[in-house]
C-alpha atoms as an extended CHARMM CRD file, in Angstrom:
* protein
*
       167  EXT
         1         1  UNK       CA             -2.4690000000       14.1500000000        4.9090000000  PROA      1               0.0000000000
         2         2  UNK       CA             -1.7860000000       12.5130000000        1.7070000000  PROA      2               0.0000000000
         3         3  UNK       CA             -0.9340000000        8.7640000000        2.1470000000  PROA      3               0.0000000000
         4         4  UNK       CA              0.2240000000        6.2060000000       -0.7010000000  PROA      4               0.0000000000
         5         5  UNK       CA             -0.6810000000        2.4880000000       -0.4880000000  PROA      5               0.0000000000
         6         6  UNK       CA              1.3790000000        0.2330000000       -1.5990000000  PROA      6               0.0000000000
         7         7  UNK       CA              0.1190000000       -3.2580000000       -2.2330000000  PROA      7               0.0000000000
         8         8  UNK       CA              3.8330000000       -5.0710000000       -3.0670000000  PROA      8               0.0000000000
         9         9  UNK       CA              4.0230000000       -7.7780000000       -6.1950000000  PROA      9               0.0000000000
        10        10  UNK       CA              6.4800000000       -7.9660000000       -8.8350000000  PROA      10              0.0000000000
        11        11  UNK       CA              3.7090000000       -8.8250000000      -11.7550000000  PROA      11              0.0000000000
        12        12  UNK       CA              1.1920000000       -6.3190000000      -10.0990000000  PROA      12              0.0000000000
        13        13  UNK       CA              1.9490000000       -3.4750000000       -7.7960000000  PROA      13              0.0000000000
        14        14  UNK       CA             -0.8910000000       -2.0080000000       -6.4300000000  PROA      14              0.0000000000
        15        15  UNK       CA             -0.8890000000        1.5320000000       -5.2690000000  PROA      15              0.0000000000
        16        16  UNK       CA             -3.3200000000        4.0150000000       -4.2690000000  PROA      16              0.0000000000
        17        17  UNK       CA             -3.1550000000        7.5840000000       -2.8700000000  PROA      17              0.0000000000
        18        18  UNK       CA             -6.0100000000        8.5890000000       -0.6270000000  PROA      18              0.0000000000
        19        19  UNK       CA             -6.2030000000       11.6740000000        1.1620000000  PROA      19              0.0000000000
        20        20  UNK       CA             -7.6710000000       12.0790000000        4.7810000000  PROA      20              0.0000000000
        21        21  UNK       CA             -8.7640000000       15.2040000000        5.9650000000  PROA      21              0.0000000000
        22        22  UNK       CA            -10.6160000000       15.2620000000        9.7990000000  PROA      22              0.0000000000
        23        23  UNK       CA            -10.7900000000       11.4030000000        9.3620000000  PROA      23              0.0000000000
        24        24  UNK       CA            -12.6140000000       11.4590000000        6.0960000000  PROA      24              0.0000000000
        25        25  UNK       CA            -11.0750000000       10.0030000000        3.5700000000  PROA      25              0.0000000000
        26        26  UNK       CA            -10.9210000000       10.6710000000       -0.3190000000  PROA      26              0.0000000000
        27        27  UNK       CA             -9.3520000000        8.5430000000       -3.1650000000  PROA      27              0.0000000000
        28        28  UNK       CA             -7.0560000000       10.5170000000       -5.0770000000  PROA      28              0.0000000000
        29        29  UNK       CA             -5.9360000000        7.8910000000       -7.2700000000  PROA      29              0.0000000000
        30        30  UNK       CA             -5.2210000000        4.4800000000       -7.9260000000  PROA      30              0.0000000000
        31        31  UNK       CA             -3.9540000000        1.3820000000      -10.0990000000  PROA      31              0.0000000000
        32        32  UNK       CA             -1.2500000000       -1.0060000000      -10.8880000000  PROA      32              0.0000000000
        33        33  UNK       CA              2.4940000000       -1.0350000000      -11.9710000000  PROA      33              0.0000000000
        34        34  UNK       CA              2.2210000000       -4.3570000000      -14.1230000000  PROA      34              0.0000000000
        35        35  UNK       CA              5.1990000000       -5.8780000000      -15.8210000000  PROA      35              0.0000000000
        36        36  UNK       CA              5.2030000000       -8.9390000000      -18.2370000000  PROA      36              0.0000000000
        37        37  UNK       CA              5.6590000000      -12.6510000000      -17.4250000000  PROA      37              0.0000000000
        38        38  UNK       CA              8.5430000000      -13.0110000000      -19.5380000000  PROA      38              0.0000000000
        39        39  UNK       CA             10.7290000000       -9.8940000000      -18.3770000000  PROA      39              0.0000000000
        40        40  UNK       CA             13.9500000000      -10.4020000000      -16.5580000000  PROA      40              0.0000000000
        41        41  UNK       CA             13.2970000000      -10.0200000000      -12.5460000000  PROA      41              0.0000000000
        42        42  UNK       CA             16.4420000000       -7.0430000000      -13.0130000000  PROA      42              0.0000000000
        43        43  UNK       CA             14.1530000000       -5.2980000000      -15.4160000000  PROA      43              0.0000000000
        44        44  UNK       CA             10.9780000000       -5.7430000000      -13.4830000000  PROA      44              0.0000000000
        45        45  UNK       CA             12.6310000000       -4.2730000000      -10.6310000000  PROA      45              0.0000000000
        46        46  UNK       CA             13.9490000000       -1.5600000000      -12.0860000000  PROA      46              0.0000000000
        47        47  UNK       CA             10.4490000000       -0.6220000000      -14.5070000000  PROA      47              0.0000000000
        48        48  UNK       CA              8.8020000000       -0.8990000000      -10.5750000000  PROA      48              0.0000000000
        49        49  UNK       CA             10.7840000000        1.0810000000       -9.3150000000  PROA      49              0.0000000000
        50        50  UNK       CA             10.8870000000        4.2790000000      -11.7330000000  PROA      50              0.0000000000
        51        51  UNK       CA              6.8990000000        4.0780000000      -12.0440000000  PROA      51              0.0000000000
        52        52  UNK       CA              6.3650000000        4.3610000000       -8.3310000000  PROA      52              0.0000000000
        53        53  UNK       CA              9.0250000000        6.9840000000       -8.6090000000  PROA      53              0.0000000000
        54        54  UNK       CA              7.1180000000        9.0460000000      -10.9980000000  PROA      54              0.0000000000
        55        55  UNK       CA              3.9130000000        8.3110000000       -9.5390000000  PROA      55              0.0000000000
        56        56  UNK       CA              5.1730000000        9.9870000000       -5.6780000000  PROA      56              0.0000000000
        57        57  UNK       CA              6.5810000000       13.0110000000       -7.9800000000  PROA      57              0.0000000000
        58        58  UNK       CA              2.8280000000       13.4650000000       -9.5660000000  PROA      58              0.0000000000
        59        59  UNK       CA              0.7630000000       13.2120000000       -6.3340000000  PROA      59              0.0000000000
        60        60  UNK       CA              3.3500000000       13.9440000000       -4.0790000000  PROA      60              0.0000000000
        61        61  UNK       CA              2.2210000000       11.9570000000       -0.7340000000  PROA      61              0.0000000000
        62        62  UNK       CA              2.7240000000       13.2820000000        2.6320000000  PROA      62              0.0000000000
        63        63  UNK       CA              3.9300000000        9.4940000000        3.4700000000  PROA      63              0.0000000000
        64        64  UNK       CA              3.8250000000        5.5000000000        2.5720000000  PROA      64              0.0000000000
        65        65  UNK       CA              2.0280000000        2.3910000000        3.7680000000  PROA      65              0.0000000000
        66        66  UNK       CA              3.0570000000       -0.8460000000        2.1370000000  PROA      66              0.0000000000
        67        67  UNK       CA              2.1110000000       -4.0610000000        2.8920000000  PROA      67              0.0000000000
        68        68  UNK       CA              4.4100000000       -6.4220000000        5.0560000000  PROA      68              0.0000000000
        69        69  UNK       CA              4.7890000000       -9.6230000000        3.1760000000  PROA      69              0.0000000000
        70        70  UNK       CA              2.6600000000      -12.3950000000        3.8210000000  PROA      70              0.0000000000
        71        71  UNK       CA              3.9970000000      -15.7210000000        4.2750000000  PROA      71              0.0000000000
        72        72  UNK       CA              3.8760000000      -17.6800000000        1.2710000000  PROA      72              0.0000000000
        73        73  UNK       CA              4.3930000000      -21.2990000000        0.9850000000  PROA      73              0.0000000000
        74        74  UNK       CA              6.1330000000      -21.4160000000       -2.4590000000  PROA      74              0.0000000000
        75        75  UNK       CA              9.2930000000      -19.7370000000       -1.1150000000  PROA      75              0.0000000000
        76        76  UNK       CA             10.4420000000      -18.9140000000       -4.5020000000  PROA      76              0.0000000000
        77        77  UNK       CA              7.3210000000      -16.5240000000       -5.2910000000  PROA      77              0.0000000000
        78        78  UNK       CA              7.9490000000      -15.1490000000       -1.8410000000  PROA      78              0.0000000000
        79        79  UNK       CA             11.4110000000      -14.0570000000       -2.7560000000  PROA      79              0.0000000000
        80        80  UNK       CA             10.2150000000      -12.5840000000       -5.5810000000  PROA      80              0.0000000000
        81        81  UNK       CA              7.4380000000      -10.3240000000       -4.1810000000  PROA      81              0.0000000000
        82        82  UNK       CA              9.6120000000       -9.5210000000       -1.0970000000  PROA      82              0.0000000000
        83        83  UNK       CA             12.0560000000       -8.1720000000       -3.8520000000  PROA      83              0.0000000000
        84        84  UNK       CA              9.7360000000       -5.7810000000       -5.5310000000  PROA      84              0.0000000000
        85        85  UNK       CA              8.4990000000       -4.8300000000       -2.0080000000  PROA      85              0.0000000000
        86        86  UNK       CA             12.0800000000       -3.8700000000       -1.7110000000  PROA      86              0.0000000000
        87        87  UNK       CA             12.1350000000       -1.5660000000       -4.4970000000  PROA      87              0.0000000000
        88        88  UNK       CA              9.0050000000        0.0810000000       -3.2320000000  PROA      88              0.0000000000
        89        89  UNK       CA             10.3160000000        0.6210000000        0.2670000000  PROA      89              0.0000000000
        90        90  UNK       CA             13.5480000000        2.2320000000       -2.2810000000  PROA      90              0.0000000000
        91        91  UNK       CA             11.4660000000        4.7030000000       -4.2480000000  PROA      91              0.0000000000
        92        92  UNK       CA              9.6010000000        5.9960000000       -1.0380000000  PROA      92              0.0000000000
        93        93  UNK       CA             13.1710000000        6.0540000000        0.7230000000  PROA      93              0.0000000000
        94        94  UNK       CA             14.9650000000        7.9190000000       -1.6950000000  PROA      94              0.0000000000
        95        95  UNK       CA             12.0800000000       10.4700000000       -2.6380000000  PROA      95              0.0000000000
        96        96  UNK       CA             12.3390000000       11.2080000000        1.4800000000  PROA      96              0.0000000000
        97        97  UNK       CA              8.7600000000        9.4410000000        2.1870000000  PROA      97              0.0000000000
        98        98  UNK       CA              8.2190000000        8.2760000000        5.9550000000  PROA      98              0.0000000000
        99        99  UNK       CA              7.0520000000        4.9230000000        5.3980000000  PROA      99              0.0000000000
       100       100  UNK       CA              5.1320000000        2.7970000000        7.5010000000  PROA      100             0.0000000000
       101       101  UNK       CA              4.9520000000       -0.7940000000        7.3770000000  PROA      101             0.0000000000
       102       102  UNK       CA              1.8700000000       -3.1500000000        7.9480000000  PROA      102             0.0000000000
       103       103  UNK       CA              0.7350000000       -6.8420000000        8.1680000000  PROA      103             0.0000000000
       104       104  UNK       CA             -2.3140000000       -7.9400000000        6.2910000000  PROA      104             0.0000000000
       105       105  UNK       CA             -3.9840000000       -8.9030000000        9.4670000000  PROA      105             0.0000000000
       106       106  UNK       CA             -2.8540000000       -5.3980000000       10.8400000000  PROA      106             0.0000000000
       107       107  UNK       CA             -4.8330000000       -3.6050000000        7.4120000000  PROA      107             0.0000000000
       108       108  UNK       CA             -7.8460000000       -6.0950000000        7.9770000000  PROA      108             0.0000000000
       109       109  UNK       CA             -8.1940000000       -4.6510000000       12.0320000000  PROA      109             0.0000000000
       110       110  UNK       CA             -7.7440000000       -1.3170000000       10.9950000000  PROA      110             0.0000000000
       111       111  UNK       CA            -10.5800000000       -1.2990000000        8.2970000000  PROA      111             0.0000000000
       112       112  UNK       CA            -13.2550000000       -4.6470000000        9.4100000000  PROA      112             0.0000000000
       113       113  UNK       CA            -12.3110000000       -4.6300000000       13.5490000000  PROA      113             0.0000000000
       114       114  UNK       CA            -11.3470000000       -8.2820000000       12.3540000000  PROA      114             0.0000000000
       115       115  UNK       CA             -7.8480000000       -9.5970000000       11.5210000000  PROA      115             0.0000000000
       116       116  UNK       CA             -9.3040000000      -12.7120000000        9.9680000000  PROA      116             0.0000000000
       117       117  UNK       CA            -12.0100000000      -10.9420000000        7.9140000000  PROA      117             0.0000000000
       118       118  UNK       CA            -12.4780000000      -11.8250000000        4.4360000000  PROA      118             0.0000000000
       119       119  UNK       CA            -11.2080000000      -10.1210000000        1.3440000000  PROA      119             0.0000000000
       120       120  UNK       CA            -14.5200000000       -8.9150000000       -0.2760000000  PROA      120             0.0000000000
       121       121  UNK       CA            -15.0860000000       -7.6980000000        3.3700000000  PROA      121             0.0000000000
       122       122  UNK       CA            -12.1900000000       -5.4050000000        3.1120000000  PROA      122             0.0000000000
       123       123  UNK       CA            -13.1790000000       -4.3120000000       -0.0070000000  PROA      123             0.0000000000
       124       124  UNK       CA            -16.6410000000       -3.0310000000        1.1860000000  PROA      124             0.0000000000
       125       125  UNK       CA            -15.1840000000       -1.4160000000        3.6210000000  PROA      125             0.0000000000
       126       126  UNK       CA            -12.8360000000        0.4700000000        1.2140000000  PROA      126             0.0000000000
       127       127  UNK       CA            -16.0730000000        0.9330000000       -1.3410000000  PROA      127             0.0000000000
       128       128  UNK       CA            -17.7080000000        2.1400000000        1.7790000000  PROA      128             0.0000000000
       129       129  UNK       CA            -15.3560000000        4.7300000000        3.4230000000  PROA      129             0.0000000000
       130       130  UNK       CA            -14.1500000000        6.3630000000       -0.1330000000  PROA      130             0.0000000000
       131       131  UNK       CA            -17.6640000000        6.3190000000       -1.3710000000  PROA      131             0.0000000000
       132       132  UNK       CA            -16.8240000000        4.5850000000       -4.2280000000  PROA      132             0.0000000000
       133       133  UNK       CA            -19.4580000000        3.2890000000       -6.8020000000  PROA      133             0.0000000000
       134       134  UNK       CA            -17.1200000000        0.0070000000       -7.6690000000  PROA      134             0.0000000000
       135       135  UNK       CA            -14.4720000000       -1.6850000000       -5.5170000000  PROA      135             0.0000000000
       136       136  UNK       CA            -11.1020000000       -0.7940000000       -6.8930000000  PROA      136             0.0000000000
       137       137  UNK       CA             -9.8000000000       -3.5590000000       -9.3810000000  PROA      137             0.0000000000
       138       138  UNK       CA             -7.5160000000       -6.0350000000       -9.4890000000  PROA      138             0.0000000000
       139       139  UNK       CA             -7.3490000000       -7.2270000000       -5.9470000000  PROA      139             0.0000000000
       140       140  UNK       CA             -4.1940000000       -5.8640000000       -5.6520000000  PROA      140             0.0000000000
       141       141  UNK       CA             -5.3580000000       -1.8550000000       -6.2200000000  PROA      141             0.0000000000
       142       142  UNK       CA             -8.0190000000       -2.5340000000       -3.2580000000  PROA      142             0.0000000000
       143       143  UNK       CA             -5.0250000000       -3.9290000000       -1.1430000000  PROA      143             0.0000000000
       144       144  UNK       CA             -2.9920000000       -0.9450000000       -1.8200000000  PROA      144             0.0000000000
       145       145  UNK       CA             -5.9670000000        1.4200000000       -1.1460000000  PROA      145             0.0000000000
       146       146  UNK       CA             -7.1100000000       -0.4420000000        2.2070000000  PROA      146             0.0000000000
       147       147  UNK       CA             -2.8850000000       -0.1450000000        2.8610000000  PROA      147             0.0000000000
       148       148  UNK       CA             -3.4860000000        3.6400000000        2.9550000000  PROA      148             0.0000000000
       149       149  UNK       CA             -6.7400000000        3.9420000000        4.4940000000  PROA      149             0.0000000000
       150       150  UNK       CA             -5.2190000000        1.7990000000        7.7980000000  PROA      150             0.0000000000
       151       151  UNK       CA             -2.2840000000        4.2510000000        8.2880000000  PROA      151             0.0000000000
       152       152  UNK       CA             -4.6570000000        6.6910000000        7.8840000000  PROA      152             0.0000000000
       153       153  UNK       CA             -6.9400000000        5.2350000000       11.1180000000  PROA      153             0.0000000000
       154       154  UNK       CA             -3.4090000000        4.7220000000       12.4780000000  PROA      154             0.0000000000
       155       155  UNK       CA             -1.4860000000        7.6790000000       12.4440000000  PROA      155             0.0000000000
       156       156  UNK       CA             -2.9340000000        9.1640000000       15.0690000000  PROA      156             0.0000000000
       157       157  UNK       CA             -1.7740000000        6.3520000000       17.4670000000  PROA      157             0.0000000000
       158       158  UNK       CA              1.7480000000        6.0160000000       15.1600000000  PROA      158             0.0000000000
       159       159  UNK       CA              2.5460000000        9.4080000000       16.3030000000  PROA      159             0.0000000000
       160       160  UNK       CA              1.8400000000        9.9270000000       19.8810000000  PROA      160             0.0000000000
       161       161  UNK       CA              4.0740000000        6.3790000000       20.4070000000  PROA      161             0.0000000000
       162       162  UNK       CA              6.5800000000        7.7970000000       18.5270000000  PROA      162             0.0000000000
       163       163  UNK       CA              6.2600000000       10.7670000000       20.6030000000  PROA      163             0.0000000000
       164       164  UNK       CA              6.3180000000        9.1610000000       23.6930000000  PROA      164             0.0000000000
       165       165  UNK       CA              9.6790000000        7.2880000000       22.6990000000  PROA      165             0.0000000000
       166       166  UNK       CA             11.1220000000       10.3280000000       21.9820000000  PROA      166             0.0000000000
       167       167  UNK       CA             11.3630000000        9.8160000000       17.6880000000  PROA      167             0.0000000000
């Protein structure tokens, strides 16, 4: 299975694509959509949008994990992000991705066994399990990699509920 992680921001986008085959996992790719400070939030938007676009035509992932949007106290930056989250939850929609949906503290379990564990932790862990020789950089690529890696330990579980309820 071939999973993109999607680590939602409307000055950096991290993404990576990982794939997991008998519960190993291997990094495909990764790295950031990036727009500048100055650009109209329209034009960020849309320049988001059409990268992740291109980037699910070139690796062509089996499905999506983003990153629920954490609670942030400056309500104006939280708009923001939650709007570029919406135009990745658009590209994997209209290029027919199932996408899955996860809280920080959710990606933290999946990879540490602790929802409260620190970032660097998460990032050894995602050094770690992709056999990496440096943690994926900025912050934002390792967040979008760790994204992928949890729906990857998930999946399993993801589909038998989904089973069960009949989806």
């Amino acid at each position: 299975m071939r999973i993109l992680g999607v680590d939602p921001g409307y000055a950096i986008m991290g993404y990576g694509i990982v794939d997991m085959n008998a519960n190993r996992f291997s990094l495909v790719e990764c790295g950031a959509v990036t727009t500048e400070a100055g650009m109209e939030m329209s034009a960020r938007l849309k320049y988001i949008y059409a990268q992740l676009m291109e980037i699910i035509a070139a690796f062509e992932p089996d499905v999506a994990s983003v990153e629920e949007l954490f609670f942030n106290s400056n309500a104006k930056t939280a708009i923001k992000v939650g709007e570029a989250r919406g135009a990745a939850l658009l590209a994997c929609a209209n290029s027919g991705l199932p996408t899955y949906e996860y809280t920080p503290l959710q990606i933290k379990q999946a990879l540490v066994g602790y929802g409260r564990a620190e970032k660097e932790q998460v990032q050894a862990v995602v050094k770690s399990i992709l056999n990496l020789k440096e943690t994926p950089k900025p912050d934002d690529v390792a967040d979008a990699v760790a994204a992928a890696i949890c729906h990857g330990n998930s999946a399993g579980f993801v589909d038998r509920v989904s089973r069960a309820m009949g989806k």
